[in-house]
C-alpha positions in Angstrom: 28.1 21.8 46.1 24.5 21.5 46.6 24.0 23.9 43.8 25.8 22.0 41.5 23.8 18.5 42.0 20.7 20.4 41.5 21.8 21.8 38.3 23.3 18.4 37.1 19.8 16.7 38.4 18.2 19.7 36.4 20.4 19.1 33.3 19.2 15.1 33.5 15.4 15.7 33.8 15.7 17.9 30.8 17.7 15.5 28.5 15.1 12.9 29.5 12.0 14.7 28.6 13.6 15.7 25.5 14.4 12.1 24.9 11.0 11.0 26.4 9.7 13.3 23.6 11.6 12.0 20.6 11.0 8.4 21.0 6.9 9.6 21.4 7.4 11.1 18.1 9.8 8.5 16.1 7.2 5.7 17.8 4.3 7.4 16.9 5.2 7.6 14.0 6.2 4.2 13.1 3.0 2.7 14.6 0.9 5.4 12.2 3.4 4.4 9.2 3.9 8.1 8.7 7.4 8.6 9.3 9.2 6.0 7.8 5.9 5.8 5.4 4.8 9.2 4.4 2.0 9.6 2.4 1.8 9.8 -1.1 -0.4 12.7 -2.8 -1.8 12.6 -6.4 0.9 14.7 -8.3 3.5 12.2 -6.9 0.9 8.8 -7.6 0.7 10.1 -11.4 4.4 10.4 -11.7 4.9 6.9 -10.0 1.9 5.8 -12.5 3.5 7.0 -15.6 7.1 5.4 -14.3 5.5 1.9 -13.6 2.7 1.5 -16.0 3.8 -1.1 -17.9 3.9 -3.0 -14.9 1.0 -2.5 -13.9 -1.2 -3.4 -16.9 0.8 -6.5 -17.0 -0.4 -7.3 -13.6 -3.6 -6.0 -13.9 -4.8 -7.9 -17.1 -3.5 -11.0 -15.6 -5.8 -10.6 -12.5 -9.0 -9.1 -14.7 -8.9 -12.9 -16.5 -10.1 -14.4 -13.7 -13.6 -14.2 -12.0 -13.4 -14.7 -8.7 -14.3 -11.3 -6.6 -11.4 -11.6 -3.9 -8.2 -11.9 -5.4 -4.8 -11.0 -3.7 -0.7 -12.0 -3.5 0.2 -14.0 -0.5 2.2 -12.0 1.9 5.9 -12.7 3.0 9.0 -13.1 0.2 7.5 -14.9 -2.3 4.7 -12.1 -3.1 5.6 -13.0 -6.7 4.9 -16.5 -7.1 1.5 -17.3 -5.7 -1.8 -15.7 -5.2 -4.6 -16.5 -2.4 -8.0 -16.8 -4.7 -11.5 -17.1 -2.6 -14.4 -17.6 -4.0 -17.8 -19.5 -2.5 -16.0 -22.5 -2.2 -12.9 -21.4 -0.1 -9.5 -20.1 -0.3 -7.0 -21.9 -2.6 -3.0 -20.4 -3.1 -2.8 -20.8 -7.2 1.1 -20.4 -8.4 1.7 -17.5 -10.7 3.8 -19.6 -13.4 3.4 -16.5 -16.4 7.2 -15.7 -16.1 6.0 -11.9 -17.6 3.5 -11.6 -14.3 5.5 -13.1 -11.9 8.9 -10.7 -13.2 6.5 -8.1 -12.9 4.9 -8.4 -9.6 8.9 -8.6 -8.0 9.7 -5.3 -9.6 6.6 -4.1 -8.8 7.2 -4.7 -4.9 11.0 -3.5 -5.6 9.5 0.0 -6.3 7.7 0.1 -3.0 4.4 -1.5 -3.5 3.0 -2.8 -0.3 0.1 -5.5 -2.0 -1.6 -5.8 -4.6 -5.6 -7.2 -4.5 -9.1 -7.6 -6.6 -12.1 -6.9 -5.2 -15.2 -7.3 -8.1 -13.7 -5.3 -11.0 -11.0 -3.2 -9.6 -7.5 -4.5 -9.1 -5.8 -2.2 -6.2 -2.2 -1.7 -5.9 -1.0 -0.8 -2.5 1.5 1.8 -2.4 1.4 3.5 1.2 -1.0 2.3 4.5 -1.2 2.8 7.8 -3.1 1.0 9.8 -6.4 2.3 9.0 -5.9 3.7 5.5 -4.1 3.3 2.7 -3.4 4.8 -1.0 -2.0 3.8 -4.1 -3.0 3.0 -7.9 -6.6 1.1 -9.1 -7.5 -0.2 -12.5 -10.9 -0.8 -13.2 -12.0 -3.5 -15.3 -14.5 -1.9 -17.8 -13.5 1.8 -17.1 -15.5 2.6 -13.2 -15.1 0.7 -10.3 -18.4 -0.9 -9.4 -21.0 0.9 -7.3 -21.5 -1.8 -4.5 -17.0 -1.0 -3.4 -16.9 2.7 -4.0 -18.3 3.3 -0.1 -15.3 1.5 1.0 -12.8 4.4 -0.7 -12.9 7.6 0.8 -11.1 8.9 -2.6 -11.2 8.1 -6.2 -9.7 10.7 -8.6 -8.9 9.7 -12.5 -5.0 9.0 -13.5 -4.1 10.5 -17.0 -4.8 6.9 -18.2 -8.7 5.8 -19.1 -10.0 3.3 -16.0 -6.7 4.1 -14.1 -7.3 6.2 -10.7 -5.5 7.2 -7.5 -7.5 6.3 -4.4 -7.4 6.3 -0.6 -9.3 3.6 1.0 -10.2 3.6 5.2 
């Protein structure tokens, strides 16, 4: 009898380490984005490039037309509507009323596109992040992203596209 509670206590501890251990590795990684998130490497970006760039130069040439240096969509569900512009006076939320830009942002963020931002001349589209890094597709305005934001991208490799690149930012 003895015997048998010790192998039934046995057969508990066991199922919860082995439980312990998969919730440590499914929360791990959900807080690092990497399960549920993997990340995306430069054969796939170009293939996801060459699906969506229409798309993307529609967006793109939208946000090149204005000056500001900090440009990006407002979070939540209406990504497609409005975008936060700061400049030295502030932040303002401008509606997006080009029905072309705003159709394409929402298919844009239907096919997994996490934001979408300007910084100086380089529009940055968000595609996977975790919380320190993320990667995705960047067009610069005028063919190469400016000197004083490349230390801020860890990787910057040419699409098949001129001024088009796939990047990893930290």
């Amino acid at each position: 009898m003895r015997r048998k509670i010790v192998t039934i206590l046995a057969s508990l501890l066991a199922a919860g380490v082995l439980l312990f251990f998969v919730l440590f590795i499914i929360g791990g990684g959900i807080i690092s984005g990497t399960l549920f998130n993997p990340r995306i490497g430069r054969e796939q970006m170009e293939r996801i490039f060459v699906e969506d760039y229409n798309l993307l130069v529609i967006v793109a040439n939208y946000f090149a037309e204005f000056e500001s240096t900090s440009i990006r969509l407002s979070s939540g569900e209406d990504m497609g509507l409005r975008f936060e512009f700061s400049d030295n006076y502030g932040r303002q939320h401008i509606p997006i009323e080009d029905e072309d830009v705003v159709n394409a942002l929402n298919e844009l963020k239907t096919r997994g596109y996490k934001s979408i931002s300007k910084s100086n001349n380089l529009v940055a589209f968000i595609r996977w992040s975790s919380m320190s890094r993320s990667r995705g597709i960047a067009f610069a305005i005028g063919g190469f992203p400016e000197e004083d934001i490349l230390p801020f991208f860890t990787m910057m490799i040419p699409l098949s596209r001129e001024s088009w690149f796939f990047y990893e930012q930290e």
